[in-house]
N, C-alpha and C positions, 0 to 999 in steps of 0.2 A: 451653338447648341440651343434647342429650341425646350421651352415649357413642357412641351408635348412627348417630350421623350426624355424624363426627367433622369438627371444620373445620380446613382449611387456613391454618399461620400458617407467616410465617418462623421463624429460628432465629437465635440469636445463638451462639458461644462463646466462652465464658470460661474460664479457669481457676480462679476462684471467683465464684460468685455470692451477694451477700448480701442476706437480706430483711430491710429493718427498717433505716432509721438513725439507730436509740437508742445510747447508749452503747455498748454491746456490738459491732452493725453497724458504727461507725464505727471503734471501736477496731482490730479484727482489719483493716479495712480499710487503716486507718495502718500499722499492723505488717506484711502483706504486703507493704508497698512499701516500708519501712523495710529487711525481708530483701531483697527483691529486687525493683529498679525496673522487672524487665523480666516480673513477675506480673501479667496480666489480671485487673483486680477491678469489678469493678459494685456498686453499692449500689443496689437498690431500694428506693424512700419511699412508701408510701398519702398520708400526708400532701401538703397542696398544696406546702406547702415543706417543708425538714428544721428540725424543731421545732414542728409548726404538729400535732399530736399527742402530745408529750412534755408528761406530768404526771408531777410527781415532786415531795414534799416543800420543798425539801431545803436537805440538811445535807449536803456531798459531804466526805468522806472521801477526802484524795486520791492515796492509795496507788496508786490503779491509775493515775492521771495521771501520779504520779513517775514511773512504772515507763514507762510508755510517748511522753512529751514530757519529761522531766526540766525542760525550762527553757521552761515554758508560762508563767510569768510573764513571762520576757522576750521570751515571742510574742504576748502581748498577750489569755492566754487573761479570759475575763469572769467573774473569780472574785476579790474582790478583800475581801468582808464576812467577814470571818472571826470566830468563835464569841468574844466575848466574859465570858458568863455562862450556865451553863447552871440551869436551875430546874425542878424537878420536886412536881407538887401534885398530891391528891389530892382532887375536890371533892362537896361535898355539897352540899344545891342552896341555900344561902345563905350559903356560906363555902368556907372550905379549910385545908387543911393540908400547909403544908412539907415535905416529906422532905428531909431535909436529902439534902447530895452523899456525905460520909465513910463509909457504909454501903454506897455503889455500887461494885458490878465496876470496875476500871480501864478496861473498854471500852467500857464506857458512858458515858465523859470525852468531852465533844468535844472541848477543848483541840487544836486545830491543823487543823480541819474550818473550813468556810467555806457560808455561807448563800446558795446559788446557784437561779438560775433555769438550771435543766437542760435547758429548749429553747434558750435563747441557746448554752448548754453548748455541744450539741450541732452549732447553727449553727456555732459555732468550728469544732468537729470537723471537721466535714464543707470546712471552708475547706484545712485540714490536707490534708482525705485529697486533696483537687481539685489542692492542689498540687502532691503528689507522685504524679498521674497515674489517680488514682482517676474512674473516671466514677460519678457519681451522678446515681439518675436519679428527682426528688420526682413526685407525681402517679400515680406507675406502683404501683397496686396488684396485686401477686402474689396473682391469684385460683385459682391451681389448684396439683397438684404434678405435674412431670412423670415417669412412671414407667419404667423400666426392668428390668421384673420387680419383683423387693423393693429394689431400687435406685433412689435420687435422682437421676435426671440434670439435671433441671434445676427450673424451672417456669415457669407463665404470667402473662403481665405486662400492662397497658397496655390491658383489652380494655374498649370503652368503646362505649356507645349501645346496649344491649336495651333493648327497650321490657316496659312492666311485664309482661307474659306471656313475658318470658325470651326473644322471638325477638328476631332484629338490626331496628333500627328503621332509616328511612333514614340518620341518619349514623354507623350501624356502624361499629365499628374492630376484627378481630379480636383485637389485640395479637400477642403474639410469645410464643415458646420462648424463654428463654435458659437456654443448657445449661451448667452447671460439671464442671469435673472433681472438684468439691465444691463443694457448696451451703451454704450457713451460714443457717442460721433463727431469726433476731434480730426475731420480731415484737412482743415485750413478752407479757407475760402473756394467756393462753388464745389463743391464735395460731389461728387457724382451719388454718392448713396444717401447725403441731405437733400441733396435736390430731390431726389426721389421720395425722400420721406415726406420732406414738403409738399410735395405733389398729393402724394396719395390721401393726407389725411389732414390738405388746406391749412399749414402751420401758417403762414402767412398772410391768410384772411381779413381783413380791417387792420393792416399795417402796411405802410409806405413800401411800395418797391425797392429791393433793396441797392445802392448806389454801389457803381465799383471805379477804382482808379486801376491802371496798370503801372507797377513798380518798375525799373531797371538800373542793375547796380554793378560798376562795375569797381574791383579794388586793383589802387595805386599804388605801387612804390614811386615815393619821391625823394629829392634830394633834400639828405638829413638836416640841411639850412633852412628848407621850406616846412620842414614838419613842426607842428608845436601838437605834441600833443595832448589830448583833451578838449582841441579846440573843434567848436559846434556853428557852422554856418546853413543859415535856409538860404532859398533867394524863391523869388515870385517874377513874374513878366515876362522879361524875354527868355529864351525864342517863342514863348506863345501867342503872348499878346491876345488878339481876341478871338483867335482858332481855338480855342481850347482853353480848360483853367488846370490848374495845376503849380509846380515849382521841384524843386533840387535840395537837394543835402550836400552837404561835404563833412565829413566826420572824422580825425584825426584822430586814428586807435591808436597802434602802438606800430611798435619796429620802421619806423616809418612809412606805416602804410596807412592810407586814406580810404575810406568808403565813399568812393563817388556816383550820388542814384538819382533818380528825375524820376519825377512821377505825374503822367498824364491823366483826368479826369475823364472817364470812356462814358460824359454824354457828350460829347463833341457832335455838330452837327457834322460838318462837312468831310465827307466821304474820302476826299483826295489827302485826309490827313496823315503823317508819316508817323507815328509817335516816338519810332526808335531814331527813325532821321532826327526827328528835335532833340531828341537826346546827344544824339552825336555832336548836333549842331551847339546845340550849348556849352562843349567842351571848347569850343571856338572864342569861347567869348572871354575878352583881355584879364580877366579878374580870373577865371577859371585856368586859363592858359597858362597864365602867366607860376602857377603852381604843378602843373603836369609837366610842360615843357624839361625832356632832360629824364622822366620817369618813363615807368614804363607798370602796362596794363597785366594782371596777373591772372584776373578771376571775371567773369559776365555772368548774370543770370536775370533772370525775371518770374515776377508773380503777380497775380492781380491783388489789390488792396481793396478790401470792403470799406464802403464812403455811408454808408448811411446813415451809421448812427441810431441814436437812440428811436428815430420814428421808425426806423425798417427793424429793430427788433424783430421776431417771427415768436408763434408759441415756442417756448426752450424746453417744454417737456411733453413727451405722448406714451404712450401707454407701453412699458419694454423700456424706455431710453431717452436721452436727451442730448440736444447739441451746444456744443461747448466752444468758445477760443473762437476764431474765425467762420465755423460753420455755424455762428450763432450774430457776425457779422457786429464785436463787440470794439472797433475801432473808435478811439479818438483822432477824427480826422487833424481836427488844427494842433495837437502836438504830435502826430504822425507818430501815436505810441499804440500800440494794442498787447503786449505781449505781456503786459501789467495785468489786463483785465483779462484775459485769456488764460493766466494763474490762478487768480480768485476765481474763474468760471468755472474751473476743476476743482477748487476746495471747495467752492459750495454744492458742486455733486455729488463730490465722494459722501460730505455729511449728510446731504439728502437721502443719500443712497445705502448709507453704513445705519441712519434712524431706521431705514423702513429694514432693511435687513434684520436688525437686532429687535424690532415689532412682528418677523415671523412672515413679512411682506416681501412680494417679486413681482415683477412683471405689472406694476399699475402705473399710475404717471407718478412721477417724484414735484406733485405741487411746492410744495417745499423750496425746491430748486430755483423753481420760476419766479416766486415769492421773492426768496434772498437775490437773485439778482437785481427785479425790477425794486427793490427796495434798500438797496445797501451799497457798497464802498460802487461797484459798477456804474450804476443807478445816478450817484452823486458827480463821479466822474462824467457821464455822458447826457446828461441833461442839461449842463450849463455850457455844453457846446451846439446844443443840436439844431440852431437854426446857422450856424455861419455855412455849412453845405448848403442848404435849400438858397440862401443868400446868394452866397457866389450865382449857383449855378442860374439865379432870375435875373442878377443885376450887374454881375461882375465884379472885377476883384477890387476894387476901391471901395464901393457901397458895401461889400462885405469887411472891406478890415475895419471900415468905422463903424455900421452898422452890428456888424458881427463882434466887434471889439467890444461896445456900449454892451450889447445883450448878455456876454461872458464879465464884465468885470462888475454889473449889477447882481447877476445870480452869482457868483462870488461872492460879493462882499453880501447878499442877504438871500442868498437860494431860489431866487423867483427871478424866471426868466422874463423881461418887460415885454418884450416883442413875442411874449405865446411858443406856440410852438409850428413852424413853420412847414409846408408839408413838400415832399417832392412829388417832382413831375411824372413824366413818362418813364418808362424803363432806358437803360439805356443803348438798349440793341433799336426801339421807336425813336429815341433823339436822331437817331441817325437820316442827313436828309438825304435827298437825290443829287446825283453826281450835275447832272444837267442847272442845278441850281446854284456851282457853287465854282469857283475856279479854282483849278488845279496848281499844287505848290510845285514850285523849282527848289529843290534840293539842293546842294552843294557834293558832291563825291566827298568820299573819304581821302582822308590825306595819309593815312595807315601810321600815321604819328602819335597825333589827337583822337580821331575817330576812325573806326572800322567798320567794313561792309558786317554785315548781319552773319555771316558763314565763319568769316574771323572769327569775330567774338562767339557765336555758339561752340567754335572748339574749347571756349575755354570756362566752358561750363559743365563742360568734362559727361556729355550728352552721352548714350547709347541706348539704344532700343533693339534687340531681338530683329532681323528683319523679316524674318519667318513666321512670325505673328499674325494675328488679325488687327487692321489697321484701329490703334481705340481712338480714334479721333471719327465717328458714325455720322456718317450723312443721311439727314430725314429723308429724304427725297435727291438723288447725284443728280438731278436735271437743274437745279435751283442754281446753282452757281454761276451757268452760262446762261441759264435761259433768264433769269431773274437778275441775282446781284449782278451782275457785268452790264449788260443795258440800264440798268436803273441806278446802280450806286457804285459803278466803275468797278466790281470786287472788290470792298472793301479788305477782305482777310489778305490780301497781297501783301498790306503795310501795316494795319493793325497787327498782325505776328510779329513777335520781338524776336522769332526762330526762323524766321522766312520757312516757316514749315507749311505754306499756300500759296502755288505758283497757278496764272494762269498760262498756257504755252501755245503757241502757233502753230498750226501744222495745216498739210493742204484741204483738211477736212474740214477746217477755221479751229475758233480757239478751244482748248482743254482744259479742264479745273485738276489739277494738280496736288494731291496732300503727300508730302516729304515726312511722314510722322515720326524718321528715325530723329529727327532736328528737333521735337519738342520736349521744351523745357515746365512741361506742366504748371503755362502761367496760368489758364484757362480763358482769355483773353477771349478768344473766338469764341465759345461756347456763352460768353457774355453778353458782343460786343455784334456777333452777326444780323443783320438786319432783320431775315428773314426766321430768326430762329433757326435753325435748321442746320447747324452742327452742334453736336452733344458728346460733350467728352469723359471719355469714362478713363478705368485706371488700366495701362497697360498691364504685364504679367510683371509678377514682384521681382523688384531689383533695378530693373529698366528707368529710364531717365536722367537727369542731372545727378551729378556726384558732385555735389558743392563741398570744398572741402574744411571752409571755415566761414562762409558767409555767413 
């Protein structure tokens, strides 16, 4: 459907509308009704349910829960594994090496964090906000923004049945306007409709490009002799080494099952890099093995992780609305927490947004908002980390954990970062070099024990897409793949996809660019991580995608 032929949908209004209910969406949601029961709030979910898209680590941090349920225990929140032991290794590819804990930042403690499945999380949440008058509405993808000159009024929701060629098929459903007197854009990382806001009205102007890691997690039942749990290990090095920066989790929740996830940093130069093959590969390794071995894999998904940090901040408010949680890019990289600050990013909207509300105000920017974050609990959190990114990614991982360690345990102990503040480089679809430059990895095959081809594990992400749709995964330009990325940078999206949802294919005509879009897991990887720019990923029709069911 084109501009030009605008269609007629109803309108709903709100006094806020929220996109997204992650963390952050649900959060501000509760706080609006917490200030006042008689605030119109909506929560729209892409997700078929609330949770049934949430990937997250984790390790929750529950500062932002104190803050905004104080007595979630006594409400029966699903948070109950709390951090035991934490262990930190560094591995080579037939051993390892302890780092001991006494050399770590105090913030880097988990001592009093909890080993949560943050879709369940979530589902609590969203029980919360329902009972204090919240509508939430899962399946309803907000696919467009609605504009009012440079102003947010609302956007669109719910629209369902084009057929692959973009027109309405017979069981069209236009969807709807729902218009807020503020909008809150709580889609999680690379948001199709923040990108777009960003764009239009240069949120991210004199602020570092923002950094992304790609997440991949898959959960283990293990033999109830191998499990302790509570128990917290990172590791660093191998299988990377010096292709790429990044490291692993292993997380020991409950019933004996393990959170096992690997996180690649997507400025990698070189082209021929696998990231999910490294993943795989590190379940090979004798420390890792030797605790899978005898179990078995239940659950796969992935997402990209926002690395930037406090430099790639963006403006958090424009005129109509603000971005919250991950579309606001509020990651603490080196404790690989953000779900903390992506609470507090919704309590201090809703307040921003419940003041100017009860002042007789709509639709201006919530300064306020921008304020309390770049100046409070956020603020403190992600400034006494923000050069160990820029570090890593200039000097590599040793100059950063000493380097990066000195600059966190000084602004610690006295708020002032020694070493400044460090800026990043290129984007990281530019990090990316030419294939010609760099030689290609040998992989090891899947042993279907330890590690699985890519197609395995997407079944158990529990994926579905419509295949009657219009493909939302939009190529700028369909000549770029074979004419460009293929001679220049081998197709990169071949192995960057963690969904093998970008095949190149053979045929006697020569090669074909390929997109499988029923296989994505809307990590947004590609829309990151392509060289050329030049795929842009929007939100399929509501419901569509991963069904995660407790990650």
């Amino acid at each position: 459907m084109t501009d030009q032929n605008p269609i007629e949908r109803e309108s709903m209004e709100y006094d806020v509308v929220i996109v997204g209910a992650g963390p952050a969406g649900l959060s501000a949601a509760i706080r609006l009704k917490q200030i006042d029961p008689e605030i119109q709030v909506v929560v729209l979910e892409k997700g078929s349910e609330v949770g049934a898209h949430i990937l997250s680590g984790a390790v929750l941090d529950p500062s932002g829960l104190n803050r905004l349920i104080p007595d979630w225990k006594d409400k029966g929140a699903p948070i109950s594994t709390e951090v035991t032991d934490d262990n930190f290794y560094v591995l080579g590819e037939s051993g390892e090496i302890r780092v001991p804990n006494w050399p770590m930042p105090p913030l880097m403690n988990n001592h009093g964090n909890y080993i949560v499945s943050m879709g369940n999380v979530c589902r609590w949440l969203a029980e919360q906000a329902e009972e204090l008058g919240v509508e939430v509405f899962p399946g309803m993808a907000a696919s467009k923004v609605v504009w009012d000159g440079n102003r947010v009024k609302g956007v669109v929701a719910g629209e369902m049945g084009l057929d692959a060629d973009g027109t309405p098929g017979p069981q069209y459903e236009p969807g709807m306007e729902l218009h807020g007197k503020y909008v809150f854009i709580a889609e999680g990382v690379r948001g199709s409709l923040a990108k777009e806001i960003m764009a239009r009205l240069n949120l991210s102007d004199g602020h570092c490009p923002q950094k992304f890691g790609l997440g991949m997690k898959e959960i283990w039942e293990v033999a109830p002799e191998k499990f302790h749990k509570g128990r917290v290990v990172h590791t660093m090095g191998w299988p990377l080494g010096k292709n790429a920066g990044g490291g692993s989790f292993i997380y020991h929740f409950e019933n004996n099952q393990v959170l096992v996830g690997f996180v690649v940093h997507l400025n990698y130069a070189n082209p021929h890099l696998y990231p999910y093959a490294e993943f795989q590969r590190f379940k090979h390794h004798p420390m890792v093995a030797e605790l899978l071995e005898g179990g078995k894999r239940v659950a796969y998904g992935a997402r990209a992780i926002s690395e930037g940090g406090w430099q790639s901040i963006p403006e958090l408010s424009f005129d109509g609305g603000v971005l919250l949680g991950c579309s606001a890019g509020l990651v603490n990289v080196p404790r690989i927490k953000g779900n903390h600050n992506a609470m507090i990013s919704g309590i201090e909207a809703a307040e921003a947004a419940a003041a100017a509300l009860r002042e007789g105000r709509e639709g201006d920017r919530l300064e306020a908002y921008d304020a309390a974050v770049r100046g409070g609990e956020i603020a403190r959190d992600l400034k006494r980390v923000r050069n160990v990114k820029p570090i890593w990614s200039k000097l590599g991982l040793w100059p950063s954990l000493v380097l990066g360690g000195f600059d966190m345990w000084v602004s610690n102990l006295t708020g002032w970062n020694p070493l400044g503040t460090w800026k990043h480089g290129k984007s990281d679809a530019r990090a990316t070099g030419k294939a010609e430059d760099f030689t290609p990895i040998d992989y090891p095959k899947p042993d279907g024990k330890l590690s699985f081809d890519r197609l395995t594990n997407v079944a158990f992400s529990f994926t579905n897409h419509e295949e009657s749709q219009p493909c939302h995964l939009k190529l700028k330009d369909p000549q770029v793949p074979i004419a460009v990325n293929l001679p220049e940078y081998a197709e990169p999206a071949q192995r960057y996809c963690p969904a093998g949802v970008y095949e190149v294919l053979e045929g006697p005509e020569g090669p074909k660019f390929q997109i499988n879009f029923q296989n994505c897991v809307h990590c947004k990887t590609c829309d990151i991580k392509d060289p050329s720019q030049n795929i842009n990923w929007t939100t399929p029709q509501g419901g569509d995608g991963p069904n995660y069911p407790n990650m």
